[in-house]
C-alpha positions, 0 to 999 in steps of 0.5 A: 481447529480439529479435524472434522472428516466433512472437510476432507468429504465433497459436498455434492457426491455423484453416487450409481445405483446399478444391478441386474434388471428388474432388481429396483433401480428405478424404484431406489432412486424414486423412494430417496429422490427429495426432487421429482426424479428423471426416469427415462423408462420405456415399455417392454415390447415383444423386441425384448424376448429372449434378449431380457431375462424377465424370469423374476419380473413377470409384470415389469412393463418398463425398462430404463433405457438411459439414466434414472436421476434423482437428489437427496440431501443428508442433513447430518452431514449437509452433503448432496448426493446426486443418485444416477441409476444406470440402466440394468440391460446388457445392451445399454451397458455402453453407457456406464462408463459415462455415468461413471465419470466423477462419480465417488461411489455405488450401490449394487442391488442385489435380488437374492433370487438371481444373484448372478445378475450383480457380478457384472456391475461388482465387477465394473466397480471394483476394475475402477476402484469405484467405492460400492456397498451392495444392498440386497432387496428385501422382494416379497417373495424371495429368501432373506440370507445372512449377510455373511452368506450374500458375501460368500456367494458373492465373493467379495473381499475386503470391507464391503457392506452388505445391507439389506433394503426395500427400494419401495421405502424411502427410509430403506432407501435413505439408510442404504444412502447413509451406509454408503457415505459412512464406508466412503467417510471411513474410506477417506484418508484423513489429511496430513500435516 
């Protein structure tokens, strides 16, 4: 028998979707969920001033205040990838590194109108060696970068794709997945012997 690289490749992936606020985490999950996804998303009140940055998200009326969950399934390579989004604030960033156990890999949002907002959580997976593509958000209003120049701002070394998304698309959102599975595929060492 041949190698096939499914078979060193889990079936069931615990992928993080992560990013800044308000740069379509919620929505991701939502678009490429194949079940009814979990959104734990609470109203913005006036306790949030000052300690949220809604300079870009002038009518976001929620904010994810634990997890969002959702299920895809990739026919192509049969694989469950169960997708947990991590809540965007830096007041619930303690619960990253629980959403983080078991987890293969990631996908950064970035929104190129604030692209600072990503560093923190490119960091984060890059200090645990956590596999991440980064997908910029395609927002209505904001300027579409080449790659190559979302790469250089970001500053991002080794073979981290760049792709562009809209997380309103369920297709978008499905080929964001799919690049994510195909760079840990490349990413996996084949078996020895």
């Amino acid at each position: 028998m041949g190698y096939n690289e499914s078979d060193a490749f889990p079936t069931q992936v615990k992928i993080l979707i992560a990013g800044g606020f308000g740069v379509g985490k919620t929505t991701f999950v939502c678009a490429a969920s194949e079940i009814e996804p979990l959104n734990t998303e609470e109203l913005l009140t006036t306790a949030s001033i000052g300690v949220d940055d809604l300079r870009e998200s002038t009518d976001k009326t929620t904010t994810t205040v634990a997890l969002d969950f959702g299920r895809i399934t990739l026919d192509q390579h049969n694989i469950v990838l169960y997708l947990f989004g991590t809540p965007g604030q830096d007041r619930f960033w303690f619960m990253w590194d629980e959403l983080c156990a078991g987890a293969l890999g990631a996908i950064v949002l970035a929104d190129t109108r604030h692209l600072d907002a990503c560093f923190p959580a490119i960091d984060f997976f890059e200090s645990r060696g956590i596999t991440f593509v980064v997908a910029v958000n395609q927002f209505d209003d904001a300027f579409r970068y080449d790659p190559d120049e979302v790469r250089k701002a970001l500053e991002l070394n080794g073979p981290v794709p760049i792709v562009r998304c809209d997380c309103r698309d369920p297709r978008s959102a499905t080929s964001v997945l799919r690049s994510l599975v195909q760079h840990l595929l490349s990413a996996t060492p084949s078996p020895t012997g």
